[in-house]
Biotite code that builds the C-alpha atoms (Angstrom):
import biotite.structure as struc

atoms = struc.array([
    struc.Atom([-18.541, 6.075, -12.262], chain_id="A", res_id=1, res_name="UNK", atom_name="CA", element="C"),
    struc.Atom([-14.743, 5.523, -12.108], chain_id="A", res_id=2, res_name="UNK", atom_name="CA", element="C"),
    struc.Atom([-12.759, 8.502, -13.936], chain_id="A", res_id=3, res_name="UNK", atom_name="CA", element="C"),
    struc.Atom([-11.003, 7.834, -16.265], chain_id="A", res_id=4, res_name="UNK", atom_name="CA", element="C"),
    struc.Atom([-7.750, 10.011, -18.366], chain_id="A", res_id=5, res_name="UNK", atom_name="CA", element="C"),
    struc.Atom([-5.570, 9.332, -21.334], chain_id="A", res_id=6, res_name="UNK", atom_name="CA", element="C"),
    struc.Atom([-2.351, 8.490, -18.316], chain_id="A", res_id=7, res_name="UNK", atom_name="CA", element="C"),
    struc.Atom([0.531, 9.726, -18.754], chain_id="A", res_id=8, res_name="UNK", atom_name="CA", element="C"),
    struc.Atom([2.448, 10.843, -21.917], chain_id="A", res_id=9, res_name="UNK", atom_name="CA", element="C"),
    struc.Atom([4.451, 7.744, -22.918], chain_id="A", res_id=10, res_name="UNK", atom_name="CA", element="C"),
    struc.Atom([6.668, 10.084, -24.534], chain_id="A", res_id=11, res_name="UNK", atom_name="CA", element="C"),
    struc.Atom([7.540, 11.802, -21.359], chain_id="A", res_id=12, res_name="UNK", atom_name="CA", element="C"),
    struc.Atom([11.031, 12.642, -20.230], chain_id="A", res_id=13, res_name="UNK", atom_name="CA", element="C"),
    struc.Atom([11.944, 9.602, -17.322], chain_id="A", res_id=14, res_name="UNK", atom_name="CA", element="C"),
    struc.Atom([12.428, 11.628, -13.561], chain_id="A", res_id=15, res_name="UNK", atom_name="CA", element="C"),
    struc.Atom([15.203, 10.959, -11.562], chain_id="A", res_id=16, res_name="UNK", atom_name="CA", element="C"),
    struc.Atom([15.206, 9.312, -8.176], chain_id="A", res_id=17, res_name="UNK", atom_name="CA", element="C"),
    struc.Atom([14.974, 12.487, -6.701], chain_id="A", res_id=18, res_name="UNK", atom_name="CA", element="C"),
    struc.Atom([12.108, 13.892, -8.430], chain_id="A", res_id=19, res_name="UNK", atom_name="CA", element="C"),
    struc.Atom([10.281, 10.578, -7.157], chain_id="A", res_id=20, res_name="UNK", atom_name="CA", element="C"),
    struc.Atom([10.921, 10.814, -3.758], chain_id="A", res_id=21, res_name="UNK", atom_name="CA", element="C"),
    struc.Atom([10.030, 14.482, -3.862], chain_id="A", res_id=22, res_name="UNK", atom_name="CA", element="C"),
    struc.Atom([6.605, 13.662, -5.357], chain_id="A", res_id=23, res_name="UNK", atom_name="CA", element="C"),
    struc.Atom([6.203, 10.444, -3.233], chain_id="A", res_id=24, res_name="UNK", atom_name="CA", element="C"),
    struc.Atom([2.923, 10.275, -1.400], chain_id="A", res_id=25, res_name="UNK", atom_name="CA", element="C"),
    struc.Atom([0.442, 7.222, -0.361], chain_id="A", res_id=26, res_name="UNK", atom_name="CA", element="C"),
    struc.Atom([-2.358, 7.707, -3.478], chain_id="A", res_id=27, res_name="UNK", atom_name="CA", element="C"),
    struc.Atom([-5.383, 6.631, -2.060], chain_id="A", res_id=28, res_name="UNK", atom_name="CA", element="C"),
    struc.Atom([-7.553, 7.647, -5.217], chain_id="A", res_id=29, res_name="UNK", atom_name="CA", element="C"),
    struc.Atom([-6.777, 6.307, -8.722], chain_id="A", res_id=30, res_name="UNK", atom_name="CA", element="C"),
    struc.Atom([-8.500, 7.084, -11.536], chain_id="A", res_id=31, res_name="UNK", atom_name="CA", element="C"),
    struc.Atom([-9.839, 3.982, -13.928], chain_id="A", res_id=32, res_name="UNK", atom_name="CA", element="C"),
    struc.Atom([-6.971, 3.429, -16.383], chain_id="A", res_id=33, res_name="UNK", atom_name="CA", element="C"),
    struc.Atom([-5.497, 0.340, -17.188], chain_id="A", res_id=34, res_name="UNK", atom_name="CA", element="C"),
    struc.Atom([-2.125, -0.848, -16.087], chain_id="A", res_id=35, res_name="UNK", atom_name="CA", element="C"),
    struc.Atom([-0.055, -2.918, -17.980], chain_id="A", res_id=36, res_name="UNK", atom_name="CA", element="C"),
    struc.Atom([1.060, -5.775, -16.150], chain_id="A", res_id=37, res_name="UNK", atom_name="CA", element="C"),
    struc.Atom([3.878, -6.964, -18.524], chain_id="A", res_id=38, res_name="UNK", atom_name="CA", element="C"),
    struc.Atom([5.268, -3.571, -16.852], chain_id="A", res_id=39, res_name="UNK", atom_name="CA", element="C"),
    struc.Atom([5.050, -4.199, -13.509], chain_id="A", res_id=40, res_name="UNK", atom_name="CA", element="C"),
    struc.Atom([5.982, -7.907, -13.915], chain_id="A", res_id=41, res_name="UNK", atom_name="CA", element="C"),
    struc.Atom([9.412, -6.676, -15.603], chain_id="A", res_id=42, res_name="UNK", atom_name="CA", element="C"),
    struc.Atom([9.263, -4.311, -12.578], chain_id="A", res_id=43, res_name="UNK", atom_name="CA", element="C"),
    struc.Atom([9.217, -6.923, -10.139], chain_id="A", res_id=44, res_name="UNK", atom_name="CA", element="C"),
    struc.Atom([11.789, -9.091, -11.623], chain_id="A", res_id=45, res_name="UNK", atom_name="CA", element="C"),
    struc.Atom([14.557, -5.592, -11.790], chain_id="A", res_id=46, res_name="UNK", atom_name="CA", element="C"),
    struc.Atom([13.513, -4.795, -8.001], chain_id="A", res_id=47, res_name="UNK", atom_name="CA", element="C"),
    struc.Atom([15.010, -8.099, -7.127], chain_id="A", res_id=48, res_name="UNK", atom_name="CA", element="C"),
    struc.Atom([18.303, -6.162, -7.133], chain_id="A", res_id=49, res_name="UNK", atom_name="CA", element="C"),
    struc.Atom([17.388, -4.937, -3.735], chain_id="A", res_id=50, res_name="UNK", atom_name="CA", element="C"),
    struc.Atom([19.822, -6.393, -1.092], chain_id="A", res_id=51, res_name="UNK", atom_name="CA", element="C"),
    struc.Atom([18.755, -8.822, 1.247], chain_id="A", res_id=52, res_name="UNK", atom_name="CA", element="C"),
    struc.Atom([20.873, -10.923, 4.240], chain_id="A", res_id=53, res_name="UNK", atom_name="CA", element="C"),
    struc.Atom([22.239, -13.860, 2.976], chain_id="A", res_id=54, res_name="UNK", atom_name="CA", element="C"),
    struc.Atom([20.946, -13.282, -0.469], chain_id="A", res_id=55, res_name="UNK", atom_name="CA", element="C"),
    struc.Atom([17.860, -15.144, 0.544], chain_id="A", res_id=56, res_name="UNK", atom_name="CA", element="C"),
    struc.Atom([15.513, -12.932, -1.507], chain_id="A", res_id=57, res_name="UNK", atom_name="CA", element="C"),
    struc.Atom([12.494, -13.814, 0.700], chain_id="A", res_id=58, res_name="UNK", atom_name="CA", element="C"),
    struc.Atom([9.523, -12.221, -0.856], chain_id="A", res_id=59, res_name="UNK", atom_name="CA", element="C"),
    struc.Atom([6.997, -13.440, -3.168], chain_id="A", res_id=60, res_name="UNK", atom_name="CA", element="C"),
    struc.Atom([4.811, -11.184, -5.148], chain_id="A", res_id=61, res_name="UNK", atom_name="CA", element="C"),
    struc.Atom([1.288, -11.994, -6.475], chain_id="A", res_id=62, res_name="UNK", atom_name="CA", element="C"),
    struc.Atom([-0.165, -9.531, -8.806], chain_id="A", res_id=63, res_name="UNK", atom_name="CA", element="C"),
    struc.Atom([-4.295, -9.533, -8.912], chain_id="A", res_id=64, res_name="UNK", atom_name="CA", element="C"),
    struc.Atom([-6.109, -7.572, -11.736], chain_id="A", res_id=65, res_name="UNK", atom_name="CA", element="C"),
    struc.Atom([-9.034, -7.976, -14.341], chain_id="A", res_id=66, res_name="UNK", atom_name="CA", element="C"),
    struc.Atom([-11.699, -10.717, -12.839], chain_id="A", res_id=67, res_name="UNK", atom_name="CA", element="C"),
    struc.Atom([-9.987, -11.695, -10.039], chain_id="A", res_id=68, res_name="UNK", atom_name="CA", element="C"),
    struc.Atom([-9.736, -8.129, -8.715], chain_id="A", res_id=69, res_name="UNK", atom_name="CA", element="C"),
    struc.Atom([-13.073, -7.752, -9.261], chain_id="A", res_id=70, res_name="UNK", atom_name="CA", element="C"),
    struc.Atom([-13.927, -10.926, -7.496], chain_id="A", res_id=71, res_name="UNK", atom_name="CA", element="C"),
    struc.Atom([-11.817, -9.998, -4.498], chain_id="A", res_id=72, res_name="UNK", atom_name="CA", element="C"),
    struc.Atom([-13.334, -6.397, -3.985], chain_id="A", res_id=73, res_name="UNK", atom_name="CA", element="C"),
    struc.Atom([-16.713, -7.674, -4.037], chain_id="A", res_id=74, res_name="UNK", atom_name="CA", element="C"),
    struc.Atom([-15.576, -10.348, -1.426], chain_id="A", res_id=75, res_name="UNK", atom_name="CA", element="C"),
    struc.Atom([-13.851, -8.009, 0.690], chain_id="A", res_id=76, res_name="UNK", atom_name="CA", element="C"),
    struc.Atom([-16.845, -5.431, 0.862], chain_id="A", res_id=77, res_name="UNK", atom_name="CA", element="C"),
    struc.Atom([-19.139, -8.314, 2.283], chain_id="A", res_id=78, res_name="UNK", atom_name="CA", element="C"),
    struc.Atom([-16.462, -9.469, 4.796], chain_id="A", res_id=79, res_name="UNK", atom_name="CA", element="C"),
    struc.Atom([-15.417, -6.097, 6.088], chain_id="A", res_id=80, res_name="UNK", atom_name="CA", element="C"),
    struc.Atom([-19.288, -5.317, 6.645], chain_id="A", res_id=81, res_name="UNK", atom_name="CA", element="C"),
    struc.Atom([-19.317, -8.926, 8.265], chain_id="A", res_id=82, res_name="UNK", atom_name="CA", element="C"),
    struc.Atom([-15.913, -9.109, 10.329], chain_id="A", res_id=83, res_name="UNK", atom_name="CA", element="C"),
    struc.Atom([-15.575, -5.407, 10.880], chain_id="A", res_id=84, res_name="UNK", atom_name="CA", element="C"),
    struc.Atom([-12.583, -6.323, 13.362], chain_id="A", res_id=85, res_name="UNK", atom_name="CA", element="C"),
    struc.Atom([-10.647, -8.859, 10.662], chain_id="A", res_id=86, res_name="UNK", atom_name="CA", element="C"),
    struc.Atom([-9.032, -12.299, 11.483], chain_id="A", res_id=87, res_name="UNK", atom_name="CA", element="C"),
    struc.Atom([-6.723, -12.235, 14.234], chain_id="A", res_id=88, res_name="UNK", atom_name="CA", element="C"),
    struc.Atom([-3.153, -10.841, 13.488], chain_id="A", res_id=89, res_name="UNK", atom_name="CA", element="C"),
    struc.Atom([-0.033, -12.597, 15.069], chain_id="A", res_id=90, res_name="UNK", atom_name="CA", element="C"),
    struc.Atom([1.448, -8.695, 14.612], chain_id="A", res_id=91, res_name="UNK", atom_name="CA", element="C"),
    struc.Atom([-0.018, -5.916, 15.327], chain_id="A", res_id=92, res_name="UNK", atom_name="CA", element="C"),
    struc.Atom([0.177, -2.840, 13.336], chain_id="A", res_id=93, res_name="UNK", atom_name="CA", element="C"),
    struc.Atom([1.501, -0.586, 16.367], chain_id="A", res_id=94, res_name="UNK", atom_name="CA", element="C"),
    struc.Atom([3.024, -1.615, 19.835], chain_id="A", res_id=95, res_name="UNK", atom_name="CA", element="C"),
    struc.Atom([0.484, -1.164, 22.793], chain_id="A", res_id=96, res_name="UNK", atom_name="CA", element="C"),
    struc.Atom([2.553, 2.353, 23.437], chain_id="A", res_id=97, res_name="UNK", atom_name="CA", element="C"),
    struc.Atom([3.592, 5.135, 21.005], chain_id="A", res_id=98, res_name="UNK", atom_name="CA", element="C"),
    struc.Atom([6.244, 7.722, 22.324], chain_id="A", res_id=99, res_name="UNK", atom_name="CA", element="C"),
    struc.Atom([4.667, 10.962, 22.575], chain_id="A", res_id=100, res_name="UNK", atom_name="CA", element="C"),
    struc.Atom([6.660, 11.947, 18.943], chain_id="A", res_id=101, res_name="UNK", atom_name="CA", element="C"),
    struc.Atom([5.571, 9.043, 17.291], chain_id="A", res_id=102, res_name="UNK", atom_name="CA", element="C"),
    struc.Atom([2.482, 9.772, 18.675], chain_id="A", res_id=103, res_name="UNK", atom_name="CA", element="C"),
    struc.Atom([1.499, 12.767, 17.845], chain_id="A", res_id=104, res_name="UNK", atom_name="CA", element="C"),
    struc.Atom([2.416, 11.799, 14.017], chain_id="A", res_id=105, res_name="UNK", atom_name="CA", element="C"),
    struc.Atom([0.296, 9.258, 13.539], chain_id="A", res_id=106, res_name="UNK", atom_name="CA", element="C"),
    struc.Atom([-2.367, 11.974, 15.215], chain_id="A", res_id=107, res_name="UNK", atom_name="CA", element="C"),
    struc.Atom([-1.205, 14.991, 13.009], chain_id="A", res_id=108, res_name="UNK", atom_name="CA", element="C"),
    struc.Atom([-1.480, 12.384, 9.784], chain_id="A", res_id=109, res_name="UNK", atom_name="CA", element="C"),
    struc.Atom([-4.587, 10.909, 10.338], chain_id="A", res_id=110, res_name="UNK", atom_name="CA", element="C"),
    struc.Atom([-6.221, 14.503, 11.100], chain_id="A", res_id=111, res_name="UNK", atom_name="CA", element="C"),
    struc.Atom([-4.960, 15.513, 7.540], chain_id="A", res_id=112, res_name="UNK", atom_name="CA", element="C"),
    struc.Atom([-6.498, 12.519, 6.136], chain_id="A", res_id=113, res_name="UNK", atom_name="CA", element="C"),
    struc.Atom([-9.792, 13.110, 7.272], chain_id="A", res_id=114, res_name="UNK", atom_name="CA", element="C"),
    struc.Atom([-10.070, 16.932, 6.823], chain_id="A", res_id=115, res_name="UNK", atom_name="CA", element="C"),
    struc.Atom([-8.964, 16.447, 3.168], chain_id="A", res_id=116, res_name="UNK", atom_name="CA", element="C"),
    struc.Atom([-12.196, 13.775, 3.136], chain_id="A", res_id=117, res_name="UNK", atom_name="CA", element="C"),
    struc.Atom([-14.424, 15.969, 5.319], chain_id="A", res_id=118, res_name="UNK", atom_name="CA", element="C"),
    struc.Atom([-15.044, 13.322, 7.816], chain_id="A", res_id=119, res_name="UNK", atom_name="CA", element="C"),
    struc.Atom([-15.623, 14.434, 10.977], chain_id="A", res_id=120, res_name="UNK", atom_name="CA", element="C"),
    struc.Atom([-13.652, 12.945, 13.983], chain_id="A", res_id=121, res_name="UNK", atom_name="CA", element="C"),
    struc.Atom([-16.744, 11.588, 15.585], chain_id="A", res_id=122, res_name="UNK", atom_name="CA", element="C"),
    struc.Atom([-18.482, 10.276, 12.312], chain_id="A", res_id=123, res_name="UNK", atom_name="CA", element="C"),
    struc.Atom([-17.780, 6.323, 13.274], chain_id="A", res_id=124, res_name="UNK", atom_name="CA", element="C"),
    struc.Atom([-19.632, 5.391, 9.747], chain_id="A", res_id=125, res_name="UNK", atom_name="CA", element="C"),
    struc.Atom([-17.787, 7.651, 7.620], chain_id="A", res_id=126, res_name="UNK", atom_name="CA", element="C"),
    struc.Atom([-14.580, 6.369, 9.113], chain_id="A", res_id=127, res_name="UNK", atom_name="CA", element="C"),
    struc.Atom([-15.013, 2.835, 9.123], chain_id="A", res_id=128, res_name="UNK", atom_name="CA", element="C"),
    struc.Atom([-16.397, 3.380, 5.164], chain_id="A", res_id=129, res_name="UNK", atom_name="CA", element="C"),
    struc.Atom([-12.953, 4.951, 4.434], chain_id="A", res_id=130, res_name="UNK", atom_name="CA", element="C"),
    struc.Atom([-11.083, 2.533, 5.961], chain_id="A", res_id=131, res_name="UNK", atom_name="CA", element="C"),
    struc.Atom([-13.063, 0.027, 4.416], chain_id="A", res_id=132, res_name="UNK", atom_name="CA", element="C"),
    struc.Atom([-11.403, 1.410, 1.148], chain_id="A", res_id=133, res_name="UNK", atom_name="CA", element="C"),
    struc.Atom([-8.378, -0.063, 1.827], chain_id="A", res_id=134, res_name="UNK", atom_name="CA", element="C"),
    struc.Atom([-9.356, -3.843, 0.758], chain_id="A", res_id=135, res_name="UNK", atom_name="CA", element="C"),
    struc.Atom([-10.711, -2.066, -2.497], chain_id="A", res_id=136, res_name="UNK", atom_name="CA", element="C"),
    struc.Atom([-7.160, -0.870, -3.339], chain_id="A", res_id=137, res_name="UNK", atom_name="CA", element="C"),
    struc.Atom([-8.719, 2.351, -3.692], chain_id="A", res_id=138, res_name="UNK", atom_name="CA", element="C"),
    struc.Atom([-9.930, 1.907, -6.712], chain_id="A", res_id=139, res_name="UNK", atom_name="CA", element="C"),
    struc.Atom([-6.525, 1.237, -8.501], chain_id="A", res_id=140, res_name="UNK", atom_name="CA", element="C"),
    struc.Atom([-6.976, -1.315, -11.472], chain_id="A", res_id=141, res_name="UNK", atom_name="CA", element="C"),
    struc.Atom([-3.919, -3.662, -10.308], chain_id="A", res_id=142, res_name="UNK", atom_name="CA", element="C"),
    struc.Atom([-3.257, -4.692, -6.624], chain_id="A", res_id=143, res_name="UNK", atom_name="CA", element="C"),
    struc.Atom([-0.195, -6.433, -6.020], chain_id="A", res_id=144, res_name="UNK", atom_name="CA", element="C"),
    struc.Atom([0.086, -8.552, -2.836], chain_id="A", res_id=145, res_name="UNK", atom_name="CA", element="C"),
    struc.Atom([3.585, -8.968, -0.776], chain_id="A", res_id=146, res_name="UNK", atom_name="CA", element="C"),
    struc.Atom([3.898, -12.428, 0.743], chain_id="A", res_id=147, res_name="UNK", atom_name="CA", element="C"),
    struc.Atom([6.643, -14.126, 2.720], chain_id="A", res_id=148, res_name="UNK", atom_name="CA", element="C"),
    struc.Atom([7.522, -17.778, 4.853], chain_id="A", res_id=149, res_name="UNK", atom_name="CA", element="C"),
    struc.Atom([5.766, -18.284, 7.862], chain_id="A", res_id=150, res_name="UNK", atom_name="CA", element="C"),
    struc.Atom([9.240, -18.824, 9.820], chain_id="A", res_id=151, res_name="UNK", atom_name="CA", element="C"),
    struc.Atom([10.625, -15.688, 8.399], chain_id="A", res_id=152, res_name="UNK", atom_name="CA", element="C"),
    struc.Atom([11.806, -13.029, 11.261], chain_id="A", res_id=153, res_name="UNK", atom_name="CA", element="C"),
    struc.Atom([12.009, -9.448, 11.432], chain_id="A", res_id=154, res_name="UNK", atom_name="CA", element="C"),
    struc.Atom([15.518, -9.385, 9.321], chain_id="A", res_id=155, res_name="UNK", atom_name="CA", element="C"),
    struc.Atom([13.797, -10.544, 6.115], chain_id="A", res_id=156, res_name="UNK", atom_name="CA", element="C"),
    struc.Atom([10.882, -8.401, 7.063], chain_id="A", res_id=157, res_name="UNK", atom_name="CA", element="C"),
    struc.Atom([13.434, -5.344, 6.507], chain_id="A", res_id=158, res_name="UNK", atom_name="CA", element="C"),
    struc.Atom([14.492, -7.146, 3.419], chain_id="A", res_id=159, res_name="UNK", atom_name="CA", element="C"),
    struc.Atom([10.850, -7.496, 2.485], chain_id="A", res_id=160, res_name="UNK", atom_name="CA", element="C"),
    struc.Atom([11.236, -3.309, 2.997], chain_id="A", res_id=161, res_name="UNK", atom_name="CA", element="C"),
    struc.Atom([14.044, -2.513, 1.081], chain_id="A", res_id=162, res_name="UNK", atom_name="CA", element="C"),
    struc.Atom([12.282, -4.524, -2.145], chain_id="A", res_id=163, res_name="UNK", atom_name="CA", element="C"),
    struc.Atom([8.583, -2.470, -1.840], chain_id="A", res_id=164, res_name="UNK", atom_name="CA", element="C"),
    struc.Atom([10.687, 0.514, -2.001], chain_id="A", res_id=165, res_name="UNK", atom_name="CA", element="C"),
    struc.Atom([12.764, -0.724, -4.526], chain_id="A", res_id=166, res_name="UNK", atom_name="CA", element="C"),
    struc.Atom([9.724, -1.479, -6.539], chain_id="A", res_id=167, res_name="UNK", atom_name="CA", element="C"),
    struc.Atom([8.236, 1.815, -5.836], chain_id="A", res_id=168, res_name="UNK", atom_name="CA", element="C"),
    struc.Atom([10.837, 3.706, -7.301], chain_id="A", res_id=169, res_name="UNK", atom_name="CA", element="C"),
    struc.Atom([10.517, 1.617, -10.349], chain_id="A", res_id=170, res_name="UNK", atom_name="CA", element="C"),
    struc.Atom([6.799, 2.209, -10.812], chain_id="A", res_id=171, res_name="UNK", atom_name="CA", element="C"),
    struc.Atom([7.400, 5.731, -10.481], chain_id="A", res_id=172, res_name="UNK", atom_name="CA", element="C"),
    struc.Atom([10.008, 5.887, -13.004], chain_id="A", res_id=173, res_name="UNK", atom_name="CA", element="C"),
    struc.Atom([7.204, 4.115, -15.133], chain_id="A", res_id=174, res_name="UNK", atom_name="CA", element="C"),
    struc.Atom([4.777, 6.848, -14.583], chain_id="A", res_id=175, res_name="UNK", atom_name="CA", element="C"),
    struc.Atom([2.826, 5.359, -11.867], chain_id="A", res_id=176, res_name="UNK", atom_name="CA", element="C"),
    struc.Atom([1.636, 5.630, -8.690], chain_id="A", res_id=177, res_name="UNK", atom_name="CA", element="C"),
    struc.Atom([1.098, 3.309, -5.624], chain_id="A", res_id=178, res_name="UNK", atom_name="CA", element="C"),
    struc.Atom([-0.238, 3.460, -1.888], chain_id="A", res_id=179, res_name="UNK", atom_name="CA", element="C"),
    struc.Atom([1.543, 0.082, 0.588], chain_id="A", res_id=180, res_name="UNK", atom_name="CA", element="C"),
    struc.Atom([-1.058, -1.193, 2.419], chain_id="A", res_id=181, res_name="UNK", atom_name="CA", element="C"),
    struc.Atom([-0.866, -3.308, 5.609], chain_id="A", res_id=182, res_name="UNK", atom_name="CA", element="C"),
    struc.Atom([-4.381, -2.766, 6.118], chain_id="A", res_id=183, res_name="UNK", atom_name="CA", element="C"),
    struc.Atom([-4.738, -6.027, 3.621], chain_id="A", res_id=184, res_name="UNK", atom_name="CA", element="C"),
    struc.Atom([-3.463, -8.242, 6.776], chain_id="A", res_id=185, res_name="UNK", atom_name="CA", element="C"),
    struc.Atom([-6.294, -7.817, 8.758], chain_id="A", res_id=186, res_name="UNK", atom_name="CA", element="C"),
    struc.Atom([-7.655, -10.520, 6.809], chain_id="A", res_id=187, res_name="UNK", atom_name="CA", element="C"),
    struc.Atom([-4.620, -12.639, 5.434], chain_id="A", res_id=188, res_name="UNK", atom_name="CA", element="C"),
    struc.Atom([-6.133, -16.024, 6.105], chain_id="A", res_id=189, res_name="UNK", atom_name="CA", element="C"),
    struc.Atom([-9.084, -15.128, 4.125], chain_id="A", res_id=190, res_name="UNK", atom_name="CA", element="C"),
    struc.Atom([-7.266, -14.070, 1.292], chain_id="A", res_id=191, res_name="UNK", atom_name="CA", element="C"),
    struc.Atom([-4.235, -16.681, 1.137], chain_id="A", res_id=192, res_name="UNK", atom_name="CA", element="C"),
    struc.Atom([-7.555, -19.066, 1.284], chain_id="A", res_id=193, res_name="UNK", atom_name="CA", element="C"),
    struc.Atom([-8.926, -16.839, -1.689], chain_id="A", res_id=194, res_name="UNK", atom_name="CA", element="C"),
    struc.Atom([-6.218, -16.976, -3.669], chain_id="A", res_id=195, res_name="UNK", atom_name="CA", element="C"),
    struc.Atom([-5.143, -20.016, -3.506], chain_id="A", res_id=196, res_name="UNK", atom_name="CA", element="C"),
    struc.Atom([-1.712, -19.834, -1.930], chain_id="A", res_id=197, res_name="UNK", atom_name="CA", element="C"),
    struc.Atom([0.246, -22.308, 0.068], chain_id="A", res_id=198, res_name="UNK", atom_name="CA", element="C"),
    struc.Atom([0.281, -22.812, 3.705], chain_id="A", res_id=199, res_name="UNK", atom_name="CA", element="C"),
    struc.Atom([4.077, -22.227, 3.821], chain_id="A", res_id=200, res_name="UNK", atom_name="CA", element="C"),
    struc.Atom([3.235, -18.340, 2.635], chain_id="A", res_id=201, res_name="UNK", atom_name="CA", element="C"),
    struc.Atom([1.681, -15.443, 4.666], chain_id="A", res_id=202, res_name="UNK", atom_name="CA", element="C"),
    struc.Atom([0.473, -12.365, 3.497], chain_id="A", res_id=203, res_name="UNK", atom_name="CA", element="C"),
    struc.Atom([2.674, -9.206, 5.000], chain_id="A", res_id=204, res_name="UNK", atom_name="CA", element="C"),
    struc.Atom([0.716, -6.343, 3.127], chain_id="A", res_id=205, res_name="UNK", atom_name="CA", element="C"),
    struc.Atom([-1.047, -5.633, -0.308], chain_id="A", res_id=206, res_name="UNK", atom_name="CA", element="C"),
    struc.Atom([0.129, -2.329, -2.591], chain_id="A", res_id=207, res_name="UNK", atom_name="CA", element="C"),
    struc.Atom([-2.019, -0.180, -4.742], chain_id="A", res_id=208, res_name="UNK", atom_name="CA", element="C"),
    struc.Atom([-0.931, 0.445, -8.233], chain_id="A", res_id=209, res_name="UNK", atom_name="CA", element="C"),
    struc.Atom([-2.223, 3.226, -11.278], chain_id="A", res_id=210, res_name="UNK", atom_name="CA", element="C"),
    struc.Atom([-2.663, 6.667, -11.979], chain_id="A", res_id=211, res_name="UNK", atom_name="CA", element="C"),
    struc.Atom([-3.336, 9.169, -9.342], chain_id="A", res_id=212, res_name="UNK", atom_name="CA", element="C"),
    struc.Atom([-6.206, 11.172, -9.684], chain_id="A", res_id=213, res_name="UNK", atom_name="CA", element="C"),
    struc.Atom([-5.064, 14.756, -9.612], chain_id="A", res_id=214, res_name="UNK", atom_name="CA", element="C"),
    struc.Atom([-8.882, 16.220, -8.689], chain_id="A", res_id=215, res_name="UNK", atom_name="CA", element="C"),
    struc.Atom([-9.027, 13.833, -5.154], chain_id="A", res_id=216, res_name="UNK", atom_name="CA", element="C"),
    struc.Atom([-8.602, 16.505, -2.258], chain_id="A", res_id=217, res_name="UNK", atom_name="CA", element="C"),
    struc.Atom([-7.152, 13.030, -0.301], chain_id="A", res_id=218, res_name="UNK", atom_name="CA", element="C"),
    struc.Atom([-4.200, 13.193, -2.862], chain_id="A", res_id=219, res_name="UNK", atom_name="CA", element="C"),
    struc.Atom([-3.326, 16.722, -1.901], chain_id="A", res_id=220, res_name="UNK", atom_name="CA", element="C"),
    struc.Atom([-2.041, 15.893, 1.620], chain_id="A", res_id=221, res_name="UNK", atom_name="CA", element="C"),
    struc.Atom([1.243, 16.339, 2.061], chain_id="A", res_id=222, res_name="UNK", atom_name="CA", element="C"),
    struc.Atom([2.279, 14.733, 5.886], chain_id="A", res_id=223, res_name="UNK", atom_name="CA", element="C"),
    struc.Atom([5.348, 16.249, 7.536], chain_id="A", res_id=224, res_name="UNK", atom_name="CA", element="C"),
    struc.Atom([8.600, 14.787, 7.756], chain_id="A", res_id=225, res_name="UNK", atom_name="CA", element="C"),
    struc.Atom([10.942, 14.675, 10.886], chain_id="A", res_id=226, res_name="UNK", atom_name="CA", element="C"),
    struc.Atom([14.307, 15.321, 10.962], chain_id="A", res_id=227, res_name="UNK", atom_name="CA", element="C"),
    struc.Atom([15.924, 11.646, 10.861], chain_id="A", res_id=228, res_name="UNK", atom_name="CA", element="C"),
    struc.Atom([19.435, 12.529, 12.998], chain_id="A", res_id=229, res_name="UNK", atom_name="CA", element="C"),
    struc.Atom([18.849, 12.413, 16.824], chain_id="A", res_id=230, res_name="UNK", atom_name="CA", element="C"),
    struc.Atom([17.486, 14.066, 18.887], chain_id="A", res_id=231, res_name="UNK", atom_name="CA", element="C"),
    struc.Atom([14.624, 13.826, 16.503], chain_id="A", res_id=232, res_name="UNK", atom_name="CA", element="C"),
    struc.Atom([11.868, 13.611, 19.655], chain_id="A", res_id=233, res_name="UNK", atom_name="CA", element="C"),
    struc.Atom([13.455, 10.101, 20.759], chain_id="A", res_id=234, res_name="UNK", atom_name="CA", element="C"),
    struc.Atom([15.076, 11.589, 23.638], chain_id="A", res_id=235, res_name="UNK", atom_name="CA", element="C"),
])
């Protein structure tokens, strides 16, 4: 059974941009409580302040909750058990090589992950179950999806960027918490079919949205930061 909590007091002082960052993390366990999407709509709309080349604005947002989340979780469990490997992607998630310090990163963060869950690194099941959990937006009660033009290059895909965090930001001003997902591309023809979007669109990655739930060990990992000035293990 999905918890569930009262959320957060409305009446709540509003944290600055600082305290968000500081308390930024990827939630990858929500608890059951509803999320009012007149919020995040309004959300949306304010992020479009974000800067973007040429003013082009080139993201699209669709927001999936109630029915049609439903629907899509239950769809997504049967295809992931079905097409374990996905549809193919025209961009991978990581180049063929990693630098040792990029690396060991992606090493040190996924060993976090999977102590916090007690998954062994061996245990292929309990691995491909978690990551499974991805397409189920970890249980958070809205799921918004970021989409973009087919022709679009890398440029707008940094625009794309600066808007998730943008939005981000916003949510957590709002009292809520989210987890970007690229994982959701692994099967964006299936979904843009599923939902109904136009050919000239493409799915870039989905983003989990609600209440963290405080009891998950997975939402006690805190993943080390680098130092951003180089050297930073680039040299």
């Amino acid at each position: 059974m999905a918890k569930t909590s009262t959320g957060p007091e409305t009446d709540s002082p509003k944290r600055s941009v600082s305290e968000i960052v500081d308390a930024r993390l990827s939630v990858r366990a929500f608890l059951a409580d509803p999320v009012d999407a007149d919020i995040v709509s309004d959300i949306l709309i304010r992020a479009a302040r974000a800067p973007s080349g040429g003013n082009l604005q080139p993201w699209t947002v669709h927001i999936v909750q109630g029915q049609t989340l439903t629907a899509l979780k239950t769809a997504m469990a049967k295809l992931c058990f079905d097409r374990p490997d996905g549809d193919p992607m025209p961009t991978p998630f990581y180049p063929a090589t990693l630098s040792p310090a990029h690396m060991a990163r992606r090493i040190e963060n996924g060993a976090r992950l999977y102590a916090a869950l007690g998954i062994d690194r061996d245990d292929k099941a309990a691995r491909k179950a978690w990551i499974d959990e991805n397409v189920q937006f970890f249980g958070a009660p809205l799921g918004l999806f970021f989409l973009m033009h087919r022709d679009f290059g890398p440029y707008q895909w940094l625009d794309l960027g600066i808007y998730m965090q943008t939005v981000m930001l916003l949510l957590g001003e709002a009292g809520l918490d989210t987890c970007p997902q690229a994982d959701w591309a692994m099967y964006a023809p299936t979904i843009e079919a599923m939902l109904g979007l136009p050919s000239s669109l493409t799915l870039i990655c989905g983003m989990a949205v609600g209440y963290r739930d405080e009891s998950a060990p997975i939402n006690q990992v805190r993943t080390m930061r680098a130092s951003p000035f180089f050297p930073n293990g680039e040299a």
